[in-house]
N, C-alpha and C positions, 0 to 999 in steps of 0.2 A: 252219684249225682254230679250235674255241671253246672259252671257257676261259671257265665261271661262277665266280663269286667271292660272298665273305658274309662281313661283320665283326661278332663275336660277342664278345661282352665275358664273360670270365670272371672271377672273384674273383683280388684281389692275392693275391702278388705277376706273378700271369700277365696279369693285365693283356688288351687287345682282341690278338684272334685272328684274323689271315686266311684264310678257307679257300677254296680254289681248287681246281676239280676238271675234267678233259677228258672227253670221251667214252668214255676206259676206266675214270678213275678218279681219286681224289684227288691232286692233285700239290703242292700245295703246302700248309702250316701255317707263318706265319710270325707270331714276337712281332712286335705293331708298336711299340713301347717308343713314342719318342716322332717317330714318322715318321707323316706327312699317309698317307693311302690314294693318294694323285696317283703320291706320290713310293713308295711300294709297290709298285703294278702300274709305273712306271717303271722300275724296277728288274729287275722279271721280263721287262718287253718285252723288256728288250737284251738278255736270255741267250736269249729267243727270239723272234725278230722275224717280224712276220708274221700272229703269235695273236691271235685277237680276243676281249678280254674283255667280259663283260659282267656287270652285278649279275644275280642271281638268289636271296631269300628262300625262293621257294617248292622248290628243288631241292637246296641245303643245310642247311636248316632242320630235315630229320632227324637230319644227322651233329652239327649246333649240340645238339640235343638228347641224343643220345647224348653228348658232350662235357659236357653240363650233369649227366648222371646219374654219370656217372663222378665227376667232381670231388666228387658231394655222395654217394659211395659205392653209391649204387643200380646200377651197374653195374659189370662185372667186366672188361670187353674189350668191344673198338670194333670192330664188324662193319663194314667200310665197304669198297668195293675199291680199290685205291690203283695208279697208276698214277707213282710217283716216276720222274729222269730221272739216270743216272749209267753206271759203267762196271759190270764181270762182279762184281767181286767186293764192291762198294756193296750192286749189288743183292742178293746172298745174305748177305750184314750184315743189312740192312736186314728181309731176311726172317726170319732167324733169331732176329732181335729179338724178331719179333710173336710166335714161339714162351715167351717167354719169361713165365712165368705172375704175373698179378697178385701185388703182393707180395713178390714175389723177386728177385731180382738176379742177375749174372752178373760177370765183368771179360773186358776186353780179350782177356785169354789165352785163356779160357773161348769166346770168340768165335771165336776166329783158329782153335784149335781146332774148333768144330763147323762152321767154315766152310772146313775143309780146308787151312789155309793158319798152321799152328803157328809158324812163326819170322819172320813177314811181320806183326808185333804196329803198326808204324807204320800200315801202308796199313790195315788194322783199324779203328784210333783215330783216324785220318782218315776214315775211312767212317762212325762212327761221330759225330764232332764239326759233320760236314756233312749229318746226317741233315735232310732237306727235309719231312719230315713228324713233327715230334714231338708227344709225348702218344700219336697214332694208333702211330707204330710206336717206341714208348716206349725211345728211349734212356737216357731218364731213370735205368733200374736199369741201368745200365752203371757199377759203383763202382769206383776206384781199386784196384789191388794189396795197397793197406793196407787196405781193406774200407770205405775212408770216398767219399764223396760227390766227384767230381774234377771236373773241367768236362764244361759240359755249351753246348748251343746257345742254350742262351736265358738262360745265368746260371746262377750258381753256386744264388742263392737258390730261381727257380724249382725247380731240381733236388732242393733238399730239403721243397719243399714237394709238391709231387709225390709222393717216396717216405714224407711223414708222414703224406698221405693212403693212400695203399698200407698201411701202417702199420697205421691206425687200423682199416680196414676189413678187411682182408683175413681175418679171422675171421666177416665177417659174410655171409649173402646179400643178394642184390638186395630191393627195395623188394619185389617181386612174390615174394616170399621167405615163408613164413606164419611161419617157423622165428625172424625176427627179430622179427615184433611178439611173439610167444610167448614169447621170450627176453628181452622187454622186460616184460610181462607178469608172469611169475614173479617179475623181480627188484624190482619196483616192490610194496611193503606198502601192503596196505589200509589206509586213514587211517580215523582213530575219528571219524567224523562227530558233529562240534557242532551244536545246536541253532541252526536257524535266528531271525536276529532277529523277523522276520517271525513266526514260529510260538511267540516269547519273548512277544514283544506281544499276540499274540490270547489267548494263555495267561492271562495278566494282565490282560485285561480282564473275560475271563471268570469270573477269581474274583471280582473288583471287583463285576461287576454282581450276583453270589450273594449277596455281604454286603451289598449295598443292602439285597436284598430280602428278609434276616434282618434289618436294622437298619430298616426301615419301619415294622414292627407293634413293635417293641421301643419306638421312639419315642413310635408312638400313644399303646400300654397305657402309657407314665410322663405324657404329659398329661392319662392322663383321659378319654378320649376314643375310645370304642368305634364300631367303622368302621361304616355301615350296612349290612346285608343287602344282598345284590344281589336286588333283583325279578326274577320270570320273565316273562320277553314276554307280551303279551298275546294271546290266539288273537282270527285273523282273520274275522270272520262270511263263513259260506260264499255 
């Protein structure tokens, strides 16, 4: 089996990103806090031995970007096909997750609930803490019973940084949205345009040089001194 891989640097506190994907689909998202890439894929060989990884920019470099528009609100959901690895009921966690709409939240019970399995809230919250692909299948809005922010896989901090970008955007459309520059638009007042310095100066020169040429003959006529006629050309013999 082959397993491409791409380390993608996102903005703190998320810090470099590993994305690792098989033949069917993404399998892995992992924070790399302050672990080598050696000691990364190290780590994934022994839960599966055998795999052969390789770098590849050019075959993740879509979902890197999808990953970069999200974060800076231009995107709403990560279309990507995900091929994670666990037991029956991880997996339908895991799926039900991705149901879960930009911006919103859900808790534990809410899960256990839509995933058939009401009083089973441990194996849930363990499904849920070990999600192998976050951001993409966003555990992040999975909040506490008390409606606050509770752990999460990659850190308490990342977890609220995440739903303050949810937050922030979730009233907005995508980039390719015309409804947000529009909205930008309206709310932004036309400024009183000042005169350019540029167009202050030629201004002022231009009076300058008018009163010269009121103040030339003014000079003359107080010396005395009346300007001569201008002569007409001479005609040229044909």
């Amino acid at each position: 089996m082959r397993i491409v891989y791409h380390v993608m640097a996102a903005p703190q506190p998320l810090g470099l990103l590993l994305l690792a994907a098989g033949e069917r689909g993404l399998r892995h998202v992992d924070f790399m806090d302050r672990k080598s890439l050696k000691r990364a894929i190290a780590a994934r060989e022994a839960l599966e031995p055998g795999v052969g990884w390789e770098p590849s920019l050019l075959e993740l470099r879509p979902l890197a970007d999808q990953i970069e528009e999200f974060l800076t609100g231009a995107r709403k959901s990560l279309e990507w096909p995900i091929d994670p690895q666990g037991d029956e009921l991880s997996l339908a966690v895991w799926r039900r997750l991705r149901s879960v709409p930009f911006g919103d939240t859900c808790t534990v019970a809410d899960l256990a609930r839509a995933v058939g399995q009401p009083r089973n809230l441990r194996a849930v919250a363990q499904a849920v803490l070990t999600n192998p692909l976050p951001i993409v299948v966003p555990c992040h809005r999975v909040l506490g019973a008390d409606g606050k922010p509770s752990n999460y896989v990659g850190g308490l901090p990342r977890k609220k940084y995440l739903l303050a970008i949810e937050e922030r955007f979730r009233r907005m459309g995508g980039l390719d949205d015309n409804r947000v520059i529009g909205e930008l638009v309206r709310r932004v007042k036309r400024p009183i345009l000042a005169a350019r310095p540029v167009a202050k100066a030629a201004a002022k020169r231009r009076a300058v040089a008018a009163a010269d040429r009121v103040a030339v003959p003014s000079r003359v006529a107080a010396a005395g001194r009346v300007p001569a006629p201008l002569k007409a050309p001479k005609k040229r013999p044909r």
